[in-house]
C-alpha positions in Angstrom: 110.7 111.9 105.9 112.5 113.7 103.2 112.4 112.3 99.9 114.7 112.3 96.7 113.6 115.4 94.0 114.8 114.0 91.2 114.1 110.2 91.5 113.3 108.0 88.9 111.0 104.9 90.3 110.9 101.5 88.7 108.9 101.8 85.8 107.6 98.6 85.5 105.7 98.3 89.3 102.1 98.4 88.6 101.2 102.0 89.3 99.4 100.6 92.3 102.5 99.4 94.2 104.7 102.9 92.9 101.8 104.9 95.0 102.0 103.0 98.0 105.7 103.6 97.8 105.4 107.5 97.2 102.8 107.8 99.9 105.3 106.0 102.2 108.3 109.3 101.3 106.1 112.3 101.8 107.9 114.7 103.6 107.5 114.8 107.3 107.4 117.9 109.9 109.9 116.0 112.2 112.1 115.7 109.5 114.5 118.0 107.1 113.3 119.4 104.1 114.9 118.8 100.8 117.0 121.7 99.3 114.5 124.0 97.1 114.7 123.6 93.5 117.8 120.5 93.5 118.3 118.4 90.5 120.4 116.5 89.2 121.7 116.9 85.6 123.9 114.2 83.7 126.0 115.1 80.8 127.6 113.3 78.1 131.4 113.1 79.7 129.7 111.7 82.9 127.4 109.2 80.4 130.9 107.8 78.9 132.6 107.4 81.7 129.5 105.1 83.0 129.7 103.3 80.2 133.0 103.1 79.9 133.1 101.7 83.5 130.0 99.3 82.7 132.1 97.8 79.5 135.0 97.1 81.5 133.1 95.5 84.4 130.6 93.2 81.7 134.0 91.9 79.7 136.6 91.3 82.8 133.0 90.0 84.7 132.5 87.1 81.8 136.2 86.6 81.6 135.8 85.4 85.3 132.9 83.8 85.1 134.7 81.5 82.5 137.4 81.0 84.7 134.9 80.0 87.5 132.9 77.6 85.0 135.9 76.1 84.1 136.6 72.3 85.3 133.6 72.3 86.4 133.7 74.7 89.3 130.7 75.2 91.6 131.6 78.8 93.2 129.3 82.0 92.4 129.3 83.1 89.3 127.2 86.3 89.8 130.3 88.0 89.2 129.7 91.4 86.9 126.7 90.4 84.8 123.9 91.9 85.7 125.1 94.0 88.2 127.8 96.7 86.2 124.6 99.3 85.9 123.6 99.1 89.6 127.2 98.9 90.4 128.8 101.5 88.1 125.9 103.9 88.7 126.1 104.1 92.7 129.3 105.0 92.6 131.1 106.8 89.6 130.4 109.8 91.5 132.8 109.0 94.0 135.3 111.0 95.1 139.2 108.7 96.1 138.6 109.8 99.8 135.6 108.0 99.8 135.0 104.5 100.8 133.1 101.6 99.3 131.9 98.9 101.2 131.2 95.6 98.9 129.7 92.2 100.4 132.3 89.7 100.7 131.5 88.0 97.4 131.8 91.7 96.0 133.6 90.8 92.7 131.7 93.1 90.8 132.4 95.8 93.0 136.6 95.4 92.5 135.9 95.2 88.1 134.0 98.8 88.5 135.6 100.9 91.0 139.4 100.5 89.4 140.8 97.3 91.3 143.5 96.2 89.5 142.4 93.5 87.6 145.8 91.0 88.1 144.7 91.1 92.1 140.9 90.3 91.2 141.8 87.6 88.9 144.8 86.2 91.1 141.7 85.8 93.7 139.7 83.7 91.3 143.1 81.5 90.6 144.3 81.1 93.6 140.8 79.5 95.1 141.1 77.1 92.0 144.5 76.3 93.0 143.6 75.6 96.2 144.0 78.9 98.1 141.1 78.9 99.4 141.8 76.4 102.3 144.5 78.6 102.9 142.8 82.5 103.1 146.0 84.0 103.9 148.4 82.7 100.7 145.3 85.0 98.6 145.9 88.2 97.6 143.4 91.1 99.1 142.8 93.7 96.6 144.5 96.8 97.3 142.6 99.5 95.8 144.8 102.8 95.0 142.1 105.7 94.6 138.7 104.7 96.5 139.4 103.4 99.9 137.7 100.1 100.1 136.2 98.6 103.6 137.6 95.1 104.3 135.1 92.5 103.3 136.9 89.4 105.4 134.7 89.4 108.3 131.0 87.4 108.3 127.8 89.3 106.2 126.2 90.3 109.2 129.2 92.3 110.3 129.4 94.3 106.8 127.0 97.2 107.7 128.7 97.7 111.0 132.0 98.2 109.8 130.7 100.7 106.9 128.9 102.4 109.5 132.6 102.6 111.4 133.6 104.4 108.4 131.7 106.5 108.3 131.8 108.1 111.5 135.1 108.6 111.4 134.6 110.5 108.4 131.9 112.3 110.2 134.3 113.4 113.3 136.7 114.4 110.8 134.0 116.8 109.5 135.3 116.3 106.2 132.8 115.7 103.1 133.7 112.4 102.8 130.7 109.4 102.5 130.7 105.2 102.5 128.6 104.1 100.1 128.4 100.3 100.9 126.6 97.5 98.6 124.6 94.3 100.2 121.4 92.7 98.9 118.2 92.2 100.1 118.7 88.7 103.1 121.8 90.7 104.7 119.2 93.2 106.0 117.6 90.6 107.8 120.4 90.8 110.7 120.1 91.8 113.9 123.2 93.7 113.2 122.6 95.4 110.4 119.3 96.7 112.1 121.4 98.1 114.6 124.0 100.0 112.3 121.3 101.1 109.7 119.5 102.5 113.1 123.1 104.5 114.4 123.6 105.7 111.3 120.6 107.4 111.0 120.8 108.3 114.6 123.9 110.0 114.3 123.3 111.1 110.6 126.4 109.5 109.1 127.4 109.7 105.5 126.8 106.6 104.1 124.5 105.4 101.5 123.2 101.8 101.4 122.6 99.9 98.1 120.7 97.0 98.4 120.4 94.9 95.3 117.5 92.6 94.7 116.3 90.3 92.1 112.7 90.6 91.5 110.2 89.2 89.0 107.8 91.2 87.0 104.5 90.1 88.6 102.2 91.8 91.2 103.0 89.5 94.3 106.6 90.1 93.9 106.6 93.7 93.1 104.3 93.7 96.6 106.4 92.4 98.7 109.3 94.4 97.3 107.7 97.8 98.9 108.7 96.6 102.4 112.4 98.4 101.8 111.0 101.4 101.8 108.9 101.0 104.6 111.9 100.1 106.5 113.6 102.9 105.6 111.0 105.2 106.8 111.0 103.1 110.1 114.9 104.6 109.8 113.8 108.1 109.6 115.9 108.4 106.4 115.2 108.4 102.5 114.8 105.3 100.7 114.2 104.2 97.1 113.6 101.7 94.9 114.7 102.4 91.6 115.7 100.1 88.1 118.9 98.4 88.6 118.7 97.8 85.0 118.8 101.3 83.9 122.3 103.1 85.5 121.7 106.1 84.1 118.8 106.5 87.1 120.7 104.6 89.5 123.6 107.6 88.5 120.8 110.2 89.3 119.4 108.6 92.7 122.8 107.7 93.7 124.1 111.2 93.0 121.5 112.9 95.0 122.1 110.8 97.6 125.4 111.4 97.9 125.3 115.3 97.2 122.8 114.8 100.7 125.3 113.0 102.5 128.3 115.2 101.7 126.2 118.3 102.8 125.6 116.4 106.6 122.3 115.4 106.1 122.4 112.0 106.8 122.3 108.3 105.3 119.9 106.6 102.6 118.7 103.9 101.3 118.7 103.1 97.5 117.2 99.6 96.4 118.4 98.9 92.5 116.1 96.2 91.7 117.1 94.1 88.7 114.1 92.3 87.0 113.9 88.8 85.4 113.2 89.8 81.6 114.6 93.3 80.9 116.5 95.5 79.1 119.9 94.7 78.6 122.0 98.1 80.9 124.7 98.3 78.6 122.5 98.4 75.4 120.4 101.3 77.5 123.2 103.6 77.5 124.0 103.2 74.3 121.1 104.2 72.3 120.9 106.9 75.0 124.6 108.0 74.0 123.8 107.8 70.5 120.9 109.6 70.3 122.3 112.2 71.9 125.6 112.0 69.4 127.8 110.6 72.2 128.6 107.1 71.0 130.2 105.3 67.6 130.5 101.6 67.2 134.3 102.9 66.7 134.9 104.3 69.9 132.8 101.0 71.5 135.0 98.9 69.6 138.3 100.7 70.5 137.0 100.6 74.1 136.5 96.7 74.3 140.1 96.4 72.2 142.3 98.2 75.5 139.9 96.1 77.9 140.8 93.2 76.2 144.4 93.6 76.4 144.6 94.5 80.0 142.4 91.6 81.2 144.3 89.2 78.8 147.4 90.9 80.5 145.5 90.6 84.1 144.8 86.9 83.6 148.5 86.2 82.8 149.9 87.8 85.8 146.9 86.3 87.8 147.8 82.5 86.5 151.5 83.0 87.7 150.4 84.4 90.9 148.4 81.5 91.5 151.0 79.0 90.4 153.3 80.6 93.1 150.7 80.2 95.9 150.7 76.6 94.8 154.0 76.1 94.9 154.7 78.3 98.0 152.1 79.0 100.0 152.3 82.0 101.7 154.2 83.4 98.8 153.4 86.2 96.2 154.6 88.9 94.6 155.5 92.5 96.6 152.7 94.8 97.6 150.1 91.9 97.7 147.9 91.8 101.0 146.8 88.4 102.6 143.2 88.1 103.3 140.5 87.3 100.5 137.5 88.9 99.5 135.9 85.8 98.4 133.5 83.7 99.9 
């Protein structure tokens, strides 16, 4: 099996575990060898954008989990916290030809990859209002540079339809790739297995991010390994790395995609986020700053234009909703029927 060159494995897995897992992505005879000499380098203009990115997904990610704790509201509000390093890092490398493919709860996913934020937020107001027992008065985000997988149909069908994707891309024989999110239980499907299994069959360009929530202790960390054992059942690279840290997510994620656009095949990156750790967007910062990349003044005139535009989103979002109430099937022009939530 070929494995990442410049990888960056969870540093808090007991050595123990992180050996079982190298021994499990030594390189192979049956398999391709990794490009001599590759790494992957981050600078500082890449480093703000990620942050930048992470910002705007942590404030417009509380915002709506406000809105969803509001009036007592029981929906998922795993929106954007926690997630904007995982998130932000697998795919700011992304070209606008390529495709993301979020799970159907893939909130997060909308606040990081440019999503408008008035269709996002019209989504979480038009379930309060009632939308949700009628899916097709709610707006389906319409994303204008990535080109984003529909997430309507059921979980299990999620990896099949990234998978679609990205063989067309392949029969294109462009240099396009999918990069689709899921966690940890929608592997578990039959159908998945059978998507992750054509697309390293076929070698497609797509990269799987699975994110899991893991505790800090032995057991756990144990029974996290098995994702990398199944990705070497694949044939195909797989990783777990910090989903707390998205400045190694960036560099896993980037090599992985440099493979894929190159026609070398699919593969799998677990970003596991831990129960007590390091906050991601604090991380980048002293990283930024110690490499005099980051001022509290350019962090506060960042979080100032976010502001505005979610306050501005959440406006147009409450009149959307308000006009689904009042007339279902209504909305303004250029809105897509379908939701992305659950």
């Amino acid at each position: 099996m070929m494995c990442f060159k410049d990888s960056l494995m969870v540093n808090r897995i007991k050595n123990s575990v992180a050996k079982r897992s190298t021994a499990n992505h030594g390189p192979k005879t049956s398999s391709p060898q990794p490009r001599a000499g590759m790494k992957v380098t981050v600078d500082g203009d890449i480093l703000k954008r990620l942050y930048a990115r992470m910002l705007k997904c942590r404030m417009a990610g509380e915002r709506a989990q406000l809105i969803l704790h509001r009036d007592g509201h029981t929906g998922d509000s795993r929106v954007a916290h926690e997630k904007e390093a995982a998130i932000a890092g697998a795919t700011i490398d992304l070209l606008p030809e390529d495709a993301v493919a979020p799970p159907r709860d893939g909130i997060a996913i909308h606040f990081a990859i440019g999503t408008p934020l008035a269709q996002v937020f019209a989504q979480i107001f038009a379930r309060k209002a009632g939308a949700e027992r009628n899916p097709t008065s709610s707006p389906q985000p319409e994303q204008v540079s990535l080109h984003v997988v529909p997430a309507e149909a059921a979980a299990s069908s999620q990896l099949g339809l990234a998978a679609g994707v990205a063989l067309a891309y392949k029969l294109q024989k462009g240099h396009n790739v999918v990069v689709a999110v899921t966690d940890m239980s929608s592997l578990n499907f039959g159908s998945s297995h059978e998507a992750l299994n054509f697309t390293a069959v076929h070698g497609l360009p797509m990269i799987v991010v699975v994110e899991s929530g893991i505790g800090v202790d032995a057991e756990s960390s144990k029974a996290q390994i098995d994702i990398t054992v199944k990705a070497e059942a694949y044939g195909i690279p797989g990783i777990a790395v910090d989903g707390n840290d998205a400045i190694a997510v960036y560099r896993v994620a980037r090599e992985a995609i440099n493979r894929a656009r190159g026609g070398r095949g699919p593969s799998l990156i677990e970003c596991r986020t831990f129960d007590s750790a390091m906050d991601p967007i604090s991380h980048v910062e002293r990283y930024l700053e110690k490499h005099g990349w980051w001022t509290t003044g350019w962090k506060r005139q960042l979080a100032k234009e976010y502001r505005r535009e979610i306050d501005e989103a959440v406006i147009a979002a409450k009149s959307f909703a308000a006009s689904v109430k009042n007339k279902p099937g209504g909305g303004p022009p250029g809105y897509k029927s379908g939701s992305f939530l659950p």
